[in-house]
gemmi code that builds the backbone of each chain (N, CA, C; Angstrom):
import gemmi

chains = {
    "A": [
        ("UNK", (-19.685, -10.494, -5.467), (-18.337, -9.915, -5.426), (-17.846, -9.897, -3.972)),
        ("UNK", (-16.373, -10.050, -3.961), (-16.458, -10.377, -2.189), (-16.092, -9.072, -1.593)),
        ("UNK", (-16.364, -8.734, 0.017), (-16.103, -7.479, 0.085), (-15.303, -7.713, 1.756)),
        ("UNK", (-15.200, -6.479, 1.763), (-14.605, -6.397, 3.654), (-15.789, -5.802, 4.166)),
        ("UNK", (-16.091, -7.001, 5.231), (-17.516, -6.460, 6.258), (-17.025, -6.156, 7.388)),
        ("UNK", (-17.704, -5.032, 8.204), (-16.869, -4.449, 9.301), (-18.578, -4.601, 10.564)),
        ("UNK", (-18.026, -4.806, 11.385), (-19.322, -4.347, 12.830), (-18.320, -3.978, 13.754)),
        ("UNK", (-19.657, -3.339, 14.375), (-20.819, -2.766, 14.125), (-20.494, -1.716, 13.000)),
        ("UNK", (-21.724, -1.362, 13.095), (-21.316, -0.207, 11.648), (-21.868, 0.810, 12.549)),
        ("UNK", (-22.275, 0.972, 13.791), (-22.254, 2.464, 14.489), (-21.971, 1.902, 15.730)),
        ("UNK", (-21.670, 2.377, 16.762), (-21.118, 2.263, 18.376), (-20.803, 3.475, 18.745)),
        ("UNK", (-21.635, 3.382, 20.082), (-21.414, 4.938, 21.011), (-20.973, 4.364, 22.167)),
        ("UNK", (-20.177, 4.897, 22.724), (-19.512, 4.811, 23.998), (-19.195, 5.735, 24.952)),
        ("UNK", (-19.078, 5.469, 26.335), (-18.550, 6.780, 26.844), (-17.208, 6.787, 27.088)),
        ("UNK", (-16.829, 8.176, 27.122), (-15.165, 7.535, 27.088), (-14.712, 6.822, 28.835)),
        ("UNK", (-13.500, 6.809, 28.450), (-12.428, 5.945, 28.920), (-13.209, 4.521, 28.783)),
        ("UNK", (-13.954, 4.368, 27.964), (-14.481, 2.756, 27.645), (-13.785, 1.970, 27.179)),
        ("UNK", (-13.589, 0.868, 26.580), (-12.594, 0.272, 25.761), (-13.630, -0.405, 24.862)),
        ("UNK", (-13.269, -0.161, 23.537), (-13.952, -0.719, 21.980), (-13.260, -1.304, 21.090)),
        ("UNK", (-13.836, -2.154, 20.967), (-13.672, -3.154, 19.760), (-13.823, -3.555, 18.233)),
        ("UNK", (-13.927, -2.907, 17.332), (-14.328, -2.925, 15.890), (-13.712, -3.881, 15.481)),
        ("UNK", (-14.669, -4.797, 14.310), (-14.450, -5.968, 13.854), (-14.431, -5.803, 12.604)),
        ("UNK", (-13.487, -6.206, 11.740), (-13.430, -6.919, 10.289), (-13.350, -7.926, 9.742)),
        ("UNK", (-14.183, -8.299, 8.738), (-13.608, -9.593, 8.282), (-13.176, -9.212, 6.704)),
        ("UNK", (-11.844, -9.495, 6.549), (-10.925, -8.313, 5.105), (-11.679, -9.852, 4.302)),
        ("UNK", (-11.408, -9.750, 2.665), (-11.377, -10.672, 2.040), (-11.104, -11.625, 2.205)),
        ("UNK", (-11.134, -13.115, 1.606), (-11.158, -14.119, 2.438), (-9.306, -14.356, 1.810)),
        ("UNK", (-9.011, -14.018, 0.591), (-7.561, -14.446, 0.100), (-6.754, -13.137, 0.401)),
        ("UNK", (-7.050, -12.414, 0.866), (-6.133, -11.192, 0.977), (-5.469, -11.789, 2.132)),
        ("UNK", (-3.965, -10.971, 2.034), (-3.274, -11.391, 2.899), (-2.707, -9.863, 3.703)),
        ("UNK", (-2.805, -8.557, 3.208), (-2.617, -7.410, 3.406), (-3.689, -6.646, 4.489)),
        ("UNK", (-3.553, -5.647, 5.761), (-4.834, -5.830, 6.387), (-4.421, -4.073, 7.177)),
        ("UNK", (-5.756, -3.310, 7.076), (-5.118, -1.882, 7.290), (-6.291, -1.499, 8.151)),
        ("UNK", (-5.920, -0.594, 8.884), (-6.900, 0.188, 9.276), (-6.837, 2.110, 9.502)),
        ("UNK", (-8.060, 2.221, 8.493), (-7.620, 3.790, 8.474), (-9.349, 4.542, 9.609)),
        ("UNK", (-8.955, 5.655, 9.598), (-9.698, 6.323, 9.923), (-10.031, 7.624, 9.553)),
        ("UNK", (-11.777, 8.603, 9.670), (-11.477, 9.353, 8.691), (-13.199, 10.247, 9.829)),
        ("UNK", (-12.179, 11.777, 10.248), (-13.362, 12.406, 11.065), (-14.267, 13.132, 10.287)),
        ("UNK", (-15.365, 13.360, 11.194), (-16.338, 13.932, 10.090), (-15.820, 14.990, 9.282)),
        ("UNK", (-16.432, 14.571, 7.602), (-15.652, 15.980, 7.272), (-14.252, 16.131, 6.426)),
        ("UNK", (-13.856, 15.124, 7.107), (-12.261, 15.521, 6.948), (-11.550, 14.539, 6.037)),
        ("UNK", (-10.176, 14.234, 6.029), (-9.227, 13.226, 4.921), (-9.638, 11.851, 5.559)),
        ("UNK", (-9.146, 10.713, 4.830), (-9.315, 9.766, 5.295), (-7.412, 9.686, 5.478)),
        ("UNK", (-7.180, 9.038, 6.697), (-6.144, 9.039, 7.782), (-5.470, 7.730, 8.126)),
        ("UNK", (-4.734, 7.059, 7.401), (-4.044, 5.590, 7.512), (-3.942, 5.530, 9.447)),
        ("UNK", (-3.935, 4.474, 10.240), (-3.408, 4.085, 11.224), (-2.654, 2.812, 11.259)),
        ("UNK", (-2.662, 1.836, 10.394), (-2.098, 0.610, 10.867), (-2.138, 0.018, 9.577)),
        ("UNK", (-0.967, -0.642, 9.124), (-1.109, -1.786, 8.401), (-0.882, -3.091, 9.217)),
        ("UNK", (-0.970, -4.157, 9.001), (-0.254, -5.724, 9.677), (-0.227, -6.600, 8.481)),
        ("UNK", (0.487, -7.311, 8.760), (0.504, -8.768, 7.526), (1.675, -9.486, 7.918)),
        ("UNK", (1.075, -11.005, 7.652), (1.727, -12.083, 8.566), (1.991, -12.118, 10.192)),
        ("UNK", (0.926, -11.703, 10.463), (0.635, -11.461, 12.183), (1.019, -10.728, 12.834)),
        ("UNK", (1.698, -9.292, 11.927), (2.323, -8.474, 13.202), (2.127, -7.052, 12.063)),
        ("UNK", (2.274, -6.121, 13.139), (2.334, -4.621, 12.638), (3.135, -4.472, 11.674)),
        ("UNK", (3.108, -3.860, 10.557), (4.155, -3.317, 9.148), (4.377, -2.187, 9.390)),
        ("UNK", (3.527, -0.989, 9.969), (3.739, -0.093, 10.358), (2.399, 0.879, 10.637)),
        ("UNK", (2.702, 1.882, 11.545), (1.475, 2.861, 12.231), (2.133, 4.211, 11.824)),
        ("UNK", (0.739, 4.533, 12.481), (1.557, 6.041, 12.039), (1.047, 6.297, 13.770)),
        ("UNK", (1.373, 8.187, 13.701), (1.564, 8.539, 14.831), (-0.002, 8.709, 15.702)),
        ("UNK", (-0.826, 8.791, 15.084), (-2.560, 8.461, 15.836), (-2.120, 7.024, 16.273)),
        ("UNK", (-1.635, 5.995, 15.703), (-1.855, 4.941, 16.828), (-0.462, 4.359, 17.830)),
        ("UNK", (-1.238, 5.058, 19.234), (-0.570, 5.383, 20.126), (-0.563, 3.885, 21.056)),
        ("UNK", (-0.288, 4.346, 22.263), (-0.384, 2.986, 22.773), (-1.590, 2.488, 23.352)),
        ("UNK", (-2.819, 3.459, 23.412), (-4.303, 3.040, 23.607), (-4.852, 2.164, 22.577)),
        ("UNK", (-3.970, 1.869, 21.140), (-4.654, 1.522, 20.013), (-3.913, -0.024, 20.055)),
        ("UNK", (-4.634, -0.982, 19.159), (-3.994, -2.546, 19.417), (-4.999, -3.227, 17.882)),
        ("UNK", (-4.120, -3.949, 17.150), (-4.930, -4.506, 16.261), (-4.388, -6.044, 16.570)),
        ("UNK", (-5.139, -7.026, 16.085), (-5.162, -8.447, 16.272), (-6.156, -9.152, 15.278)),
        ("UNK", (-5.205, -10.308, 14.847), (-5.956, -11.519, 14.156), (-6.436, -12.610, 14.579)),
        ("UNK", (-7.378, -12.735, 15.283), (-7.165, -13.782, 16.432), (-7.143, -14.814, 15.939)),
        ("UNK", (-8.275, -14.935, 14.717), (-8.534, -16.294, 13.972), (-7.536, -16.005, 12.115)),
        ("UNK", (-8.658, -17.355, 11.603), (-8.023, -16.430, 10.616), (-8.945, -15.605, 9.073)),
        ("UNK", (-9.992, -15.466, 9.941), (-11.054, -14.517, 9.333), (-10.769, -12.954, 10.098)),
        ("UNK", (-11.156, -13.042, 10.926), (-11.446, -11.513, 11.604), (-10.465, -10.678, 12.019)),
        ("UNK", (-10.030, -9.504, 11.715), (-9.275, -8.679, 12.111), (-9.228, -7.103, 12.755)),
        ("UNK", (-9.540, -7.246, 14.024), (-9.919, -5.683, 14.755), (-8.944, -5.197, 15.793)),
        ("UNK", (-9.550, -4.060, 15.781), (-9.138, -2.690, 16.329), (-9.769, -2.274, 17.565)),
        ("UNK", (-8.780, -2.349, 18.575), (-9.116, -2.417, 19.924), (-8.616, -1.130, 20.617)),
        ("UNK", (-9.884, 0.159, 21.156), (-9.030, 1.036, 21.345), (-9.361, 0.882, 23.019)),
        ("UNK", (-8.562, 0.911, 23.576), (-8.308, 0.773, 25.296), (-9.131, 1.540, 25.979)),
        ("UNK", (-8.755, 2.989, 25.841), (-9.621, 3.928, 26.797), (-9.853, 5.203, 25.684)),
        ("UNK", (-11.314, 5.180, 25.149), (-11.547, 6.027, 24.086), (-11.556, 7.437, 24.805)),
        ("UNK", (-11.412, 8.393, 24.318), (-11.662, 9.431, 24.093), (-12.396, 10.400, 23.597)),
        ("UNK", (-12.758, 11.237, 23.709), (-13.730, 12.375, 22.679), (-13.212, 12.190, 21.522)),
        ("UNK", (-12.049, 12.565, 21.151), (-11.180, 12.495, 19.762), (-11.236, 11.439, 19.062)),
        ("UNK", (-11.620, 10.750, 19.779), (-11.509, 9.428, 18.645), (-12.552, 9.077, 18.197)),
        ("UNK", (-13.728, 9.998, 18.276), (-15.143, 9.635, 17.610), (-14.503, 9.917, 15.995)),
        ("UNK", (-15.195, 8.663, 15.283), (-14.283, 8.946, 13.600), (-15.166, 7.986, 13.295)),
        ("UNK", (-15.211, 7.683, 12.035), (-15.425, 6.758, 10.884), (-13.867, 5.930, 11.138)),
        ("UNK", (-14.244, 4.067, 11.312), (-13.176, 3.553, 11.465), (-13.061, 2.253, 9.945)),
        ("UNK", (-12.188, 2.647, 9.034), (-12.508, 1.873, 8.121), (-11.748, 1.042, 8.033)),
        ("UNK", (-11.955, -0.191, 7.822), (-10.794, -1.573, 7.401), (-10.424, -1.622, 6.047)),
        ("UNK", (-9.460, -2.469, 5.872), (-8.834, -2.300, 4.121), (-8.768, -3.705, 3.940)),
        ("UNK", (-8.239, -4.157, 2.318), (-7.567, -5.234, 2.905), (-7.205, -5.519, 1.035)),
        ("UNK", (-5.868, -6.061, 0.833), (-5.163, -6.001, -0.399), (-4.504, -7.601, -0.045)),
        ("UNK", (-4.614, -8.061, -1.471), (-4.115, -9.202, -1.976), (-2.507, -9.715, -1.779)),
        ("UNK", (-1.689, -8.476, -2.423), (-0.657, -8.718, -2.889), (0.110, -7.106, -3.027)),
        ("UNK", (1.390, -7.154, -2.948), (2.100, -5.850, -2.314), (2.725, -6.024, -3.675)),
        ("UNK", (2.761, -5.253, -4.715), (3.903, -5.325, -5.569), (4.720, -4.260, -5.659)),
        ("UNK", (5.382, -3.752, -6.703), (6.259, -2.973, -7.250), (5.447, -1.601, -6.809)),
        ("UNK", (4.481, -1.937, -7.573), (3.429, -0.495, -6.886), (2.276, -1.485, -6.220)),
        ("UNK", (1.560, -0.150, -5.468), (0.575, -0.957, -4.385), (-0.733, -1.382, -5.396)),
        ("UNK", (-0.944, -2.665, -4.760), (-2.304, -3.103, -4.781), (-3.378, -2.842, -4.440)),
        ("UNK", (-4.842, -2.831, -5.243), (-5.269, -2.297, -4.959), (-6.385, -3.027, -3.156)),
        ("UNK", (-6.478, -1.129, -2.841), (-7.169, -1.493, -1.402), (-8.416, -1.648, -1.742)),
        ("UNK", (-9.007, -2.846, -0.960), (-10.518, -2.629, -1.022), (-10.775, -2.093, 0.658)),
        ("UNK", (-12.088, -1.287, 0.554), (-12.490, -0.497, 1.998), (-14.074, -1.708, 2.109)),
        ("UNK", (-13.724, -1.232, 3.396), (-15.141, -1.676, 4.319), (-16.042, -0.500, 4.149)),
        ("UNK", (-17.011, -0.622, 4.534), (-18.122, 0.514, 4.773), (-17.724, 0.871, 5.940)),
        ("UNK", (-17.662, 0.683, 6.919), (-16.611, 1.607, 7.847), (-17.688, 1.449, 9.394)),
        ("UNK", (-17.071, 1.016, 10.111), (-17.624, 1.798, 11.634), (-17.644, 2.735, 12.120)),
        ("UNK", (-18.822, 3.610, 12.587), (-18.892, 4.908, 12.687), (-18.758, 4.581, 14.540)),
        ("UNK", (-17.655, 5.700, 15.273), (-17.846, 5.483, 16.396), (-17.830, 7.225, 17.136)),
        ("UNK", (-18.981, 6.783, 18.350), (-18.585, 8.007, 18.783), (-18.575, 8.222, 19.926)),
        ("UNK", (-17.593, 8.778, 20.831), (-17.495, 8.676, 22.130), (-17.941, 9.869, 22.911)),
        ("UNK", (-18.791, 9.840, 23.383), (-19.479, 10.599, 24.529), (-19.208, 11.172, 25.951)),
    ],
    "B": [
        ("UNK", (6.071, 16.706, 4.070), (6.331, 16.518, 3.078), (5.477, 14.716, 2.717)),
        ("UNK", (4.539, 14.486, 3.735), (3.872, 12.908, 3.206), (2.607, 13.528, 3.099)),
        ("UNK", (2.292, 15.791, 2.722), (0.972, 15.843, 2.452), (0.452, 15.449, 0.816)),
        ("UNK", (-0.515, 15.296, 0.939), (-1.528, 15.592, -0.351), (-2.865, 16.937, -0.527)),
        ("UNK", (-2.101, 17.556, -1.275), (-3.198, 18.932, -1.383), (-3.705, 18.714, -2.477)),
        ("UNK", (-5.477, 19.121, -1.791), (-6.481, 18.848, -2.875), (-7.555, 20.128, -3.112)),
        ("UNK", (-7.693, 20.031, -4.390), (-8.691, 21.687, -4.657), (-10.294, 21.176, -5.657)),
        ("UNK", (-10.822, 21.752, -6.121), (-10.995, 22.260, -4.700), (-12.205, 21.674, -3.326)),
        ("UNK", (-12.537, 22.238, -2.649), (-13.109, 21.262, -1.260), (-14.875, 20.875, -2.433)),
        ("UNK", (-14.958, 21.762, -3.031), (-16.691, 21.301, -3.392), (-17.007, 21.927, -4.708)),
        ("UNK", (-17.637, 20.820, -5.947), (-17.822, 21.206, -6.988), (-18.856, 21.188, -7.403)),
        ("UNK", (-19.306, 21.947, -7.959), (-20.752, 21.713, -8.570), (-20.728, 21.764, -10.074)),
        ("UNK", (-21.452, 20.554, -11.195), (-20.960, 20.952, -12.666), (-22.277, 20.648, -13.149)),
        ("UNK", (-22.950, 21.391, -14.011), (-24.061, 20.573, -14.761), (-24.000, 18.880, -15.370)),
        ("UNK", (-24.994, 18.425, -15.838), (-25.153, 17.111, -16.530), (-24.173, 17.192, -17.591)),
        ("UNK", (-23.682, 16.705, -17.527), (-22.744, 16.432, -19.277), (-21.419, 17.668, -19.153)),
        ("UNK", (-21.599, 18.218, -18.062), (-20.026, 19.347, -17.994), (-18.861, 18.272, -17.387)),
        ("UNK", (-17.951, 19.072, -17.231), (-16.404, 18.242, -16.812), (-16.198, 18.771, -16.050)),
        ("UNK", (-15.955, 17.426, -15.319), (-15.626, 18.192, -13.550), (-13.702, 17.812, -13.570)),
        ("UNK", (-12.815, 18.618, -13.308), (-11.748, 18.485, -12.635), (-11.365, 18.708, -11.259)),
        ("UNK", (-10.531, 17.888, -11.253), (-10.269, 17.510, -9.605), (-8.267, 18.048, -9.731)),
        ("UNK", (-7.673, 18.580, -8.870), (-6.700, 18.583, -8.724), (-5.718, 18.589, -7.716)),
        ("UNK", (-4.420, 18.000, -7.750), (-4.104, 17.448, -6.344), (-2.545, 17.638, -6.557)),
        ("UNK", (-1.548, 17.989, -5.797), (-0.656, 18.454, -5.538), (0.559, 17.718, -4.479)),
        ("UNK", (1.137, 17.069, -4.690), (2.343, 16.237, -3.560), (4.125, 16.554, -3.521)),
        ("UNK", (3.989, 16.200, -2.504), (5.374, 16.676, -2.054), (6.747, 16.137, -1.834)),
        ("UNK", (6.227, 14.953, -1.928), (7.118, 13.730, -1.633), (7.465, 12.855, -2.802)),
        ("UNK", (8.514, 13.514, -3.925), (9.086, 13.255, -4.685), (8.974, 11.498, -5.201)),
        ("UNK", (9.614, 11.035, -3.776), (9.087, 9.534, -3.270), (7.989, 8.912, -3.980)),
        ("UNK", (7.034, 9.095, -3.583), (5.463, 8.738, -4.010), (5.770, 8.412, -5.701)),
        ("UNK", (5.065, 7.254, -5.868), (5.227, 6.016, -6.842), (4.137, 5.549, -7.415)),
        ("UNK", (2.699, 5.800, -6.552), (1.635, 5.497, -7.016), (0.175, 6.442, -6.511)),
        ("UNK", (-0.598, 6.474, -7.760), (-1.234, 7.994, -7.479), (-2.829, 7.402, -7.518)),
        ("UNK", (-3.448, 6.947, -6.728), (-5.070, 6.649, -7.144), (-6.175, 7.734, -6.551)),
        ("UNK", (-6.948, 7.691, -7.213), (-8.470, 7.883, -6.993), (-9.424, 7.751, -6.326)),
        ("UNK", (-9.825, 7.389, -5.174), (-10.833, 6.972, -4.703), (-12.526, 7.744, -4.497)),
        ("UNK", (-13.200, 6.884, -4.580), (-14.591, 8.227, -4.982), (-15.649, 6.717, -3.688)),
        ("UNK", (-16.030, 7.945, -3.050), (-17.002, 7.652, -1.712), (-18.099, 8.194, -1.460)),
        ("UNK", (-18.850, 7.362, -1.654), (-20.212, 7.666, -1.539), (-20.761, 7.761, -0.732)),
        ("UNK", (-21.649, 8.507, 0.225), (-22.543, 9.001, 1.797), (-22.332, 7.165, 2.336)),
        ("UNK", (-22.102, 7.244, 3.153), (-22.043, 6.229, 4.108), (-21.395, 4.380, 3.533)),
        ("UNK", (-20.559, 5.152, 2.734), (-19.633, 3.627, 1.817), (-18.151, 4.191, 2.458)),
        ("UNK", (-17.481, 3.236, 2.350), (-16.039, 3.318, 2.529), (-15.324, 3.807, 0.672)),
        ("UNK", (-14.266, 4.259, 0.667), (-13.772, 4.375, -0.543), (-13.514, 3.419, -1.271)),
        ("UNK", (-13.857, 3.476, -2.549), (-13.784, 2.389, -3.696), (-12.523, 3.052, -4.860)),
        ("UNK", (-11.365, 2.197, -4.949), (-10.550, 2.634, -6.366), (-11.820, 3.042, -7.643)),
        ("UNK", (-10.954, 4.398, -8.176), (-11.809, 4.798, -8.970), (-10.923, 4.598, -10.488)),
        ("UNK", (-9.512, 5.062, -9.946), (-8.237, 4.447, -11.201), (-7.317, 5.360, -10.750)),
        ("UNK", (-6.062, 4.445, -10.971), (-4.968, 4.758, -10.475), (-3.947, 4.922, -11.536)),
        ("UNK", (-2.068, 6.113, -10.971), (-2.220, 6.047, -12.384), (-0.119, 6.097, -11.602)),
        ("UNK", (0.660, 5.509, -12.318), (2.280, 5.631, -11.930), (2.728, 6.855, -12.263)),
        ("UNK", (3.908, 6.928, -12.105), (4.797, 8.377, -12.414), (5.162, 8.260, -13.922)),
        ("UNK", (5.709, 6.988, -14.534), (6.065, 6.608, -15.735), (5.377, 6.670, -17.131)),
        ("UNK", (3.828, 7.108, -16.504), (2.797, 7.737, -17.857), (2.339, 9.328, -17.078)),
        ("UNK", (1.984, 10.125, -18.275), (1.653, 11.089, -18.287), (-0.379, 11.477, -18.152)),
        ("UNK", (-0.662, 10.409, -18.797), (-2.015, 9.956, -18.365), (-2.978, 8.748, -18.541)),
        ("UNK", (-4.074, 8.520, -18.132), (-4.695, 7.373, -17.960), (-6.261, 7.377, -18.272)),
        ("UNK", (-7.129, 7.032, -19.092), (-7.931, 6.779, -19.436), (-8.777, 5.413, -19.267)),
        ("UNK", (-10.022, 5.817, -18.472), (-10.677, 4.505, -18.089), (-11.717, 5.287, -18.412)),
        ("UNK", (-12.793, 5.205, -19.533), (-14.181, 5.255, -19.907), (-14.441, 6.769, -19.477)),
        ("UNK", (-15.131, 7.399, -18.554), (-14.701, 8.405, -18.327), (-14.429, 9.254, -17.795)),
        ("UNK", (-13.479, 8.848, -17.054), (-12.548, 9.409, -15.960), (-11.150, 8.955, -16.664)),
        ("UNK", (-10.320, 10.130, -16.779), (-8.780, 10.450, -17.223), (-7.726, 10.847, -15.834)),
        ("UNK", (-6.524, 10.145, -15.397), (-5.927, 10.987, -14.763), (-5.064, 11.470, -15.446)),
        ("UNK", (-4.649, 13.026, -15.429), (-3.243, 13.401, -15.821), (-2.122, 13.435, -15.006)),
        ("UNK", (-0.969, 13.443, -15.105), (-0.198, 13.344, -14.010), (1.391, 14.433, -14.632)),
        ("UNK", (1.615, 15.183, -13.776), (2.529, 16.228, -14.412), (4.151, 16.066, -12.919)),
        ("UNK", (4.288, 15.140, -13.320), (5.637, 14.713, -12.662), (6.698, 16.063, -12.332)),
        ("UNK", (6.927, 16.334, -12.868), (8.057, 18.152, -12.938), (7.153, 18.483, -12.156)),
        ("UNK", (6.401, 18.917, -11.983), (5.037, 20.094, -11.092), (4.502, 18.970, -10.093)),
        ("UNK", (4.511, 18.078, -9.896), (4.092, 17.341, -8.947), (2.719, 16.939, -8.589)),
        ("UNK", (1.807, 17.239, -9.546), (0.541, 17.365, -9.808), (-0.019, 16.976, -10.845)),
        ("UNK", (-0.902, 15.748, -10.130), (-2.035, 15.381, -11.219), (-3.576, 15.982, -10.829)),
        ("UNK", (-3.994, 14.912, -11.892), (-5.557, 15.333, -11.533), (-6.740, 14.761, -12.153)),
        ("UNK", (-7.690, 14.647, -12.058), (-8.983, 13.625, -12.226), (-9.750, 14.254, -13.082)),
        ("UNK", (-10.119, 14.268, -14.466), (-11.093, 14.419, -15.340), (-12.279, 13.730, -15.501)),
        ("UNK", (-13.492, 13.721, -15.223), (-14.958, 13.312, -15.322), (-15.356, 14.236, -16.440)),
        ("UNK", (-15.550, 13.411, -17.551), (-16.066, 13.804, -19.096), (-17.343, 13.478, -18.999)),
        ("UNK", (-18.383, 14.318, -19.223), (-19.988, 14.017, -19.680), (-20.840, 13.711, -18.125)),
        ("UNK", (-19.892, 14.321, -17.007), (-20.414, 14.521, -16.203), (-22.115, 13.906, -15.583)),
        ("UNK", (-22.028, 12.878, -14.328), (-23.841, 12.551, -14.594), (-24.340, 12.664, -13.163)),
        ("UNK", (-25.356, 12.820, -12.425), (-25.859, 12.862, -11.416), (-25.438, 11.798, -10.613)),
        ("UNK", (-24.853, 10.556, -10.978), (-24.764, 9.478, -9.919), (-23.344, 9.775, -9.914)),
        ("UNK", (-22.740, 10.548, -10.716), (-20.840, 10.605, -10.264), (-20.740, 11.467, -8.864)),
        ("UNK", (-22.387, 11.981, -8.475), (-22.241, 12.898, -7.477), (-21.599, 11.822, -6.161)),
        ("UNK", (-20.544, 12.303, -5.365), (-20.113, 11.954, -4.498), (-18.804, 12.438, -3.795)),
        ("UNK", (-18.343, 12.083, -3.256), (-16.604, 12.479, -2.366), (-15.514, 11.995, -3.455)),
        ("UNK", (-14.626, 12.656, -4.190), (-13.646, 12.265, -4.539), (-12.465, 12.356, -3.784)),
        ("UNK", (-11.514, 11.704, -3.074), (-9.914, 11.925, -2.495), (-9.195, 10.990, -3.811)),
        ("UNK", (-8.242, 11.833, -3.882), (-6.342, 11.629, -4.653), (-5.860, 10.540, -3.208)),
        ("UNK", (-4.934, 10.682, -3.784), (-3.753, 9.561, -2.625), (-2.904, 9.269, -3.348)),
        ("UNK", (-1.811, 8.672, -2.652), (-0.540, 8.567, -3.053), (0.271, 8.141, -1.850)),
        ("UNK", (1.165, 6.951, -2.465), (1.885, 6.268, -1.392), (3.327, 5.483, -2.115)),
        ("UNK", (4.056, 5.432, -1.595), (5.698, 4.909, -1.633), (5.587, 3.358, -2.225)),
        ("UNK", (6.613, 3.287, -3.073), (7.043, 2.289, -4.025), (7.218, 1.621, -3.044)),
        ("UNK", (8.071, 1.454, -2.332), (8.133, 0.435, -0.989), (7.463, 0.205, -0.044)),
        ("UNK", (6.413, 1.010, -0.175), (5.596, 1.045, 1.622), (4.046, 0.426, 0.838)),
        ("UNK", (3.327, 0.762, 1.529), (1.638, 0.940, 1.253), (0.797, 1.309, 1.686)),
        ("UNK", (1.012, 2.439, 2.903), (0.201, 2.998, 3.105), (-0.055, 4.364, 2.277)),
        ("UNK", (-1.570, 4.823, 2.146), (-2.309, 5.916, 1.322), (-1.653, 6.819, 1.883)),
        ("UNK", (-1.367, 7.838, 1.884), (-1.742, 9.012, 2.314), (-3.031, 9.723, 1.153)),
        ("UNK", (-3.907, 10.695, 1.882), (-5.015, 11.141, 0.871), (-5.016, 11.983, 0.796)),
        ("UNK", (-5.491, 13.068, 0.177), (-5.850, 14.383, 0.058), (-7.157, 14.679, 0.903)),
        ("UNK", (-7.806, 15.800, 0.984), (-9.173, 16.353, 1.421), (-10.543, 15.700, 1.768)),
        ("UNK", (-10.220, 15.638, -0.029), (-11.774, 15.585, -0.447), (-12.345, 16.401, -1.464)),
        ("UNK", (-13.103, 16.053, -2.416), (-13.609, 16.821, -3.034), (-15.178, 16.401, -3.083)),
        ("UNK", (-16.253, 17.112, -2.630), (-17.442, 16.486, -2.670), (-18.061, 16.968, -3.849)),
        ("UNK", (-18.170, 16.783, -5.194), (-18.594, 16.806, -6.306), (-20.260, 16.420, -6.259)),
        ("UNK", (-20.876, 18.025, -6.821), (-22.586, 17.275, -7.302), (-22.345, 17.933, -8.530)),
        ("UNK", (-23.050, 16.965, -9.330), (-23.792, 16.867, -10.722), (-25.448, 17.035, -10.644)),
        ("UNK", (-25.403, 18.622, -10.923), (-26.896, 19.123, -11.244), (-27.646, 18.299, -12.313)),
        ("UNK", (-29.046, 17.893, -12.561), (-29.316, 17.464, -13.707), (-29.643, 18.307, -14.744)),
    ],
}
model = gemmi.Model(1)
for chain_id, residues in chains.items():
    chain = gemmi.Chain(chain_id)
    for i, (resn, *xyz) in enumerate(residues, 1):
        res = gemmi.Residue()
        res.name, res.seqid = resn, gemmi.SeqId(i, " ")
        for name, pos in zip(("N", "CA", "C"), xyz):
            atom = gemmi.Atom()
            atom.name, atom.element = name, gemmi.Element(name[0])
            atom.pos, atom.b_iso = gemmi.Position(*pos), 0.0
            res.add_atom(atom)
        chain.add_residue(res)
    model.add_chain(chain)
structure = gemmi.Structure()
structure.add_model(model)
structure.setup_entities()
């Protein structure tokens, strides 16, 4: 069954570091998200993109945050200068097709990151 | 008004009891209502999702109800089993958009 694989699946950093989390969404999906979710707590949309550019963020991704497709497998999340706060579970999504109502998301197992 | 309130935070039900889940939104807006159930160190998996235009949904056994006027549905687990033990979140997101918004959490164990 095909899935969204994410690496690393843990990373510690110290802050003001800059990190990189990698996805590779389904191979036919064309829909591509990234949520996040702290210990504990809701899981927290940050980013959709599709067709090479942002669809929309919400207000966690600020201007330290940056997503990119470089190829056309992999799709990550580049945070500039981490923070304490941003130690989270970082999960990728990734959906086929946008209809009338939403499609469904498939999740990654998620990168756990934590900044020190 | 883009929250999702979820009750309650932690359930505990015997083998074969019914666990309900219930969830509460605000945003009139909101068009599509799913499920997701997460297991210790998995990302969330659709568990079943359900529109504004039915009242409820039946997949084997898990039911959502959905009470449109009151703004609140909610997740039925019939016959309850030790491996349903896990994180349940609600969500709900805009006919036009696609991003989730989620609820809490509900971390559900099934005693044997």
């Amino acid at each position: 069954e095909p899935e969204v694989t994410q690496t690393p699946s843990h990373q510690v950093t110290q802050m003001g570091q800059e990190v990189i989390l990698r996805c590779v969404p389904i191979s036919n999906h064309l829909y591509f998200y990234w949520y996040r979710q702290i210990l504990g707590q809701k899981v927290e949309f940050l980013v959709s993109f599709y067709n090479n550019e942002i669809s929309e963020k919400s207000e966690i991704f600020d201007d330290q945050f940056s997503v990119e497709r470089p190829d056309g497998s992999n799709f990550t999340l580049k945070i500039r200068s981490t923070k304490l706060e941003d130690s989270a579970m970082y999960f990728c999504a990734s959906t086929r097709v946008l209809r009338e109502y939403t499609g469904e998301l498939f999740f990654g197992e998620g990168s756990r990151l934590t900044v020190l | 008004q883009q929250q999702v309130k979820q009750s309650p935070q932690s359930l505990i039900v015997q083998k074969g009891g019914i666990s309900i889940i219930n969830c509460a939104y605000e945003n009139t807006a909101f068009d599509y209502f799913p499920w997701y159930q997460q297991f210790p160190g998995k990302g969330p998996a659709l568990l079943i999702a359900i529109r504004p235009d039915v009242s409820e949904k039946k997949e084997g056994r898990f039911t959502i109800s959905f009470n449109k006027s009151a703004k609140q549905f909610s997740l039925h687990i019939m016959d309850s089993q030790p491996g349903d033990s896990a994180t349940y979140f609600c969500a709900a997101s805009l006919s036009s958009g696609d991003k989730l918004t989620f609820g809490t959490g509900t971390r559900l164990a099934v005693r044997p």
